[in-house]
C-alpha positions as CSV (number, residue, x, y, z in Angstrom):
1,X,109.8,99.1,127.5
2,X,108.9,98.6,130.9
3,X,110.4,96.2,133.8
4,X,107.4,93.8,133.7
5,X,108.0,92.7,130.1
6,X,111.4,92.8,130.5
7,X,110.9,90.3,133.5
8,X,108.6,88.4,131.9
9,X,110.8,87.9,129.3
10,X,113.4,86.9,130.6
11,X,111.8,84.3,133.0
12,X,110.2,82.6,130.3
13,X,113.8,82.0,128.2
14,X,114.8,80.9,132.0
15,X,112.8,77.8,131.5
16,X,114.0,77.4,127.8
17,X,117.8,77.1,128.8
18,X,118.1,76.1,132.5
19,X,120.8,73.7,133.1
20,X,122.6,75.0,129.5
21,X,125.4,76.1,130.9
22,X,126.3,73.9,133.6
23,X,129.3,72.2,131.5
24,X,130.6,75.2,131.0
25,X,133.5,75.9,133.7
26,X,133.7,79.9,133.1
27,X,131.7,82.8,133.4
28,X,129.0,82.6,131.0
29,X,126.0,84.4,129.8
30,X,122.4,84.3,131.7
31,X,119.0,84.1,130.2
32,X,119.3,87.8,131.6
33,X,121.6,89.0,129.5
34,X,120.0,87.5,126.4
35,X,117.0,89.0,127.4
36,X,118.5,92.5,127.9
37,X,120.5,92.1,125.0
38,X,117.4,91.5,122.6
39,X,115.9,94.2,124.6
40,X,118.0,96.7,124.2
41,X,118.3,95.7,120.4
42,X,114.9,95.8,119.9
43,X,114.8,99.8,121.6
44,X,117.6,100.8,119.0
45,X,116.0,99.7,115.9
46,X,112.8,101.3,116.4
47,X,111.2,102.6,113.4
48,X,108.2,105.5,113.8
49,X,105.2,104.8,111.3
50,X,103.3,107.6,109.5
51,X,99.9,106.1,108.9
52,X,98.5,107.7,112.1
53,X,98.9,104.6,114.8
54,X,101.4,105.7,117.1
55,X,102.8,102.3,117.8
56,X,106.5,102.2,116.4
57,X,107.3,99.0,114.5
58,X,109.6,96.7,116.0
59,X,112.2,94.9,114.0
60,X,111.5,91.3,113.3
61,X,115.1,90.4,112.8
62,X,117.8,89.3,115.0
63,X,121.2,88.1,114.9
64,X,122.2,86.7,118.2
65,X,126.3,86.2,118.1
66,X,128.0,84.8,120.5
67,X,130.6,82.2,121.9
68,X,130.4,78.7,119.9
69,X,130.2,76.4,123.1
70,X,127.9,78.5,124.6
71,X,125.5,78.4,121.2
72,X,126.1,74.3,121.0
73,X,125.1,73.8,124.9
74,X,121.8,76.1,124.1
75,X,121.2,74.2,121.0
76,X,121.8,70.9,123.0
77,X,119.4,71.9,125.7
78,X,116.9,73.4,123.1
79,X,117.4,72.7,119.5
80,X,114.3,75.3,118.9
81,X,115.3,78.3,120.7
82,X,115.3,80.1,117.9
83,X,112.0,79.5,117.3
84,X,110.7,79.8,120.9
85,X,112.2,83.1,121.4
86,X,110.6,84.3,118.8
87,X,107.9,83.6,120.1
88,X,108.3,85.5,122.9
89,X,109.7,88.1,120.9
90,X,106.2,88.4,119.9
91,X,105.3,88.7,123.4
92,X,107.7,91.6,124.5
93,X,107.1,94.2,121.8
94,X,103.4,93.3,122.3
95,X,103.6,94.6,126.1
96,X,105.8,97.2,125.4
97,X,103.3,98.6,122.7
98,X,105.4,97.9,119.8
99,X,103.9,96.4,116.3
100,X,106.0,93.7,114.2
101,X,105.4,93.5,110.5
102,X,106.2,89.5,110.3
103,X,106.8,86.7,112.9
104,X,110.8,87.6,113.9
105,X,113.5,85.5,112.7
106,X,116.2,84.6,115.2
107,X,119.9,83.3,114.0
108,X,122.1,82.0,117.1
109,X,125.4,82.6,115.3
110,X,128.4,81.2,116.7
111,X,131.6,83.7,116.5
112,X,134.9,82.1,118.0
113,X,136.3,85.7,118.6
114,X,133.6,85.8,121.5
115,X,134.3,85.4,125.1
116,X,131.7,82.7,126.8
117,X,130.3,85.8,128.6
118,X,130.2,87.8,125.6
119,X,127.2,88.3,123.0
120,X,125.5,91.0,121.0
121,X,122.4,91.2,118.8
122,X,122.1,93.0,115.8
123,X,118.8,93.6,114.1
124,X,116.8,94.3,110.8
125,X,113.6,95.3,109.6
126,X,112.3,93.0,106.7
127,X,110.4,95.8,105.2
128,X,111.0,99.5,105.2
129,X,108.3,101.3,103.7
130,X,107.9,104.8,103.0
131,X,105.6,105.3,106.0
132,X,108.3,104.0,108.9
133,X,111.4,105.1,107.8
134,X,112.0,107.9,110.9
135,X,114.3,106.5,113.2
136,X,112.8,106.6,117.1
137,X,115.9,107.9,118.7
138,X,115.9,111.1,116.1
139,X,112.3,112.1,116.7
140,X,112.0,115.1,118.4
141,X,110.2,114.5,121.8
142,X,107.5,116.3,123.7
143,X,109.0,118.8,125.6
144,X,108.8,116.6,129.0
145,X,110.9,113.9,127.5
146,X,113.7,116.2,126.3
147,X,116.8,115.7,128.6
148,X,117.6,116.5,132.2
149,X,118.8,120.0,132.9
150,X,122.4,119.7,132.8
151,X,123.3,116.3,133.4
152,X,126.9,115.4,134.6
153,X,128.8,112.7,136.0
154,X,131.4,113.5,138.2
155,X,134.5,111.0,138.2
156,X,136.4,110.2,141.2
157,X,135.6,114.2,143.1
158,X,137.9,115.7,140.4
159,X,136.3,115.6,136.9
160,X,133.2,116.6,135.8
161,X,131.8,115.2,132.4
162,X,128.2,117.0,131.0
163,X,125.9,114.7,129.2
164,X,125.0,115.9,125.9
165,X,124.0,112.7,123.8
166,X,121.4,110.2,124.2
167,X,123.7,107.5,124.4
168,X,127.2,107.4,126.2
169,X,129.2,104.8,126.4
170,X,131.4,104.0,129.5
171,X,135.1,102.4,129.9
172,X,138.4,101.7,129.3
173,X,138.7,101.6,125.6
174,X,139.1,104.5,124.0
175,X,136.9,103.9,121.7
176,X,133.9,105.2,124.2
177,X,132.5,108.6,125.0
178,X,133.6,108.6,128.5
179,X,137.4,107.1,129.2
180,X,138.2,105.5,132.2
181,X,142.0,105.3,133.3
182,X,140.7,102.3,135.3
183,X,142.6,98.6,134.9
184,X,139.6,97.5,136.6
185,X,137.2,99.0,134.6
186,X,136.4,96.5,131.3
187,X,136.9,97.8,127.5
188,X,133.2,98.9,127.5
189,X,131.6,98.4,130.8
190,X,128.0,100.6,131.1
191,X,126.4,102.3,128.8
192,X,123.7,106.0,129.8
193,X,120.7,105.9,127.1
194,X,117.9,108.8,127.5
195,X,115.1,107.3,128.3
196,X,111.4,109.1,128.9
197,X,113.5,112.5,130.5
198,X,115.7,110.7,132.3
199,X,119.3,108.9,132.0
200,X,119.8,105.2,132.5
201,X,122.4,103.1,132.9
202,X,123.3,99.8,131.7
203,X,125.6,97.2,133.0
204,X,127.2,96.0,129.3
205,X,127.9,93.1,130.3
206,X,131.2,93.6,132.0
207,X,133.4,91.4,134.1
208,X,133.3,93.0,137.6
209,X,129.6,94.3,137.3
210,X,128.4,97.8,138.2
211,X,127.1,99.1,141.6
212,X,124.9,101.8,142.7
213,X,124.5,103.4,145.8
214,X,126.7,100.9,147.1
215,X,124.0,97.9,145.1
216,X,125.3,95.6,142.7
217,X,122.5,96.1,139.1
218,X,122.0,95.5,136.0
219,X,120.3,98.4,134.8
220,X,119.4,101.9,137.3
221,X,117.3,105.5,136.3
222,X,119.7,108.0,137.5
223,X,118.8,110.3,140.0
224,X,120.7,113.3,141.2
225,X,123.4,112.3,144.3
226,X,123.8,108.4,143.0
227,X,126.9,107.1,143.6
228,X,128.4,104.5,140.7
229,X,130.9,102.4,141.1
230,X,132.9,100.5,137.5
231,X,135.9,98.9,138.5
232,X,137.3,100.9,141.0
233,X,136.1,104.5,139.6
234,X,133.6,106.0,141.2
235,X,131.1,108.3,139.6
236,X,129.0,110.8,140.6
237,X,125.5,111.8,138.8
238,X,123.9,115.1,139.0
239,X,121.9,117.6,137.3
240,X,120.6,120.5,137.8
241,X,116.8,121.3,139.2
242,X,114.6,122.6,136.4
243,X,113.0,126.2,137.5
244,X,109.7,125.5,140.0
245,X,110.9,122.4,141.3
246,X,112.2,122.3,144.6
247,X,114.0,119.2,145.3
248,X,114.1,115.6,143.6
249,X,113.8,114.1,147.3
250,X,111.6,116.3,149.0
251,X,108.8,114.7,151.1
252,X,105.4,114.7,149.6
């Protein structure tokens, strides 16, 4: 999924829910993070086909959880949102080259065990046939999309950490692949997915944010020498050059 669509996206359920959240006195969500979130949902529930069109099929259910005053100001502001984003639903795995069996269905569930800056989508496929029923992430990859050589993260100068899944997941709790003995660090704070070759990392919607290279994002494709900062850890990515290749910065 590129950053276009992504963008796009996430505009367009700008102008659905602008001003929703103005009653609220806390931290909230953003049409951002609804728009990652569905995202990155979307990305995880990928199904392959076998009946020769390379296009995966995109799931066309989604459960959107979240806080119960932040789901009544949305429904306020917009009592179709479901149905609108939906519709742009449509739109996003259209541009990112994805196929949908069905128009998607999307519940905004309200869960009172959810911060007002919390949520989390969980999806479905209305229909898995015998010809999509590979998952994306377990498909073996042409050999330029297999992983970096090597990858690590190096944590505060002193511990090095190698990469060996496709999906790491980054905090305090110790309930993720990489534990950090950081106070200011939240429960789960990023999150690495392997992406096209290369490692990116995801701001998981935690309470201080994520910085890299001394810039506050959202999302960043690593590249050997970036600096990360979660709470007050810092982390250090690298990998190692693949043979032939003489530099990730050298000049053209």
């Amino acid at each position: 999924m590129n950053d276009q669509s992504l963008s796009r996206f996430e505009t367009q359920l700008e102008r659905l829910i602008e001003g929703a959240f103005a009653k609220l006195l806390s931290k909230t969500i953003s049409a951002h993070d609804i728009a990652l979130h569905v995202a990155r949902a979307m990305e995880d529930d990928l199904l392959l086909p076998a009946d020769g069109d390379p296009r995966p099929f995109a799931p066309d259910q989604y459960t959107i959880r979240m806080n119960p005053d932040v789901q009544l100001h949305l429904l306020k502001k917009q009592e179709s949102l479901g149905t609108l984003v939906a519709q742009h639903v449509v739109e996003l795995a259209t541009q990112s080259g994805y196929r949908l069996r069905t128009i998607p269905i999307i519940q905004l569930v309200a869960d009172p065990d959810y911060a007002t800056n919390q949520i989390r989508v969980f999806t479905q496929h209305s229909e898995k046939r015998q010809d999509s029923t590979a998952i994306l992430e377990k498909f073996d990859p042409p050999q330029e999309d297999r992983a970096p050589n090597n990858p690590q993260l190096i944590v505060n100068g002193m511990k090095t950490v190698a990469l060996t899944e496709p999906i790491l997941n980054i905090g305090r709790g110790r309930d993720n692949h990489i534990v950090l003995d950081d106070p200011y660090a939240s429960r789960h704070h990023a999150q690495l997915r392997l992406r096209f070759g290369r490692y990116t990392l995801f701001d998981t919607s935690s309470s201080s944010g994520m910085r890299v290279n001394e810039v506050t994002v959202r999302e960043h494709r690593l590249q050997p020498g970036d600096v990360i900062r979660l709470g007050r850890t810092q982390l250090v990515y690298w990998e190692d050059i693949h043979p032939g290749e003489t530099g990730i910065n050298e000049p053209q």
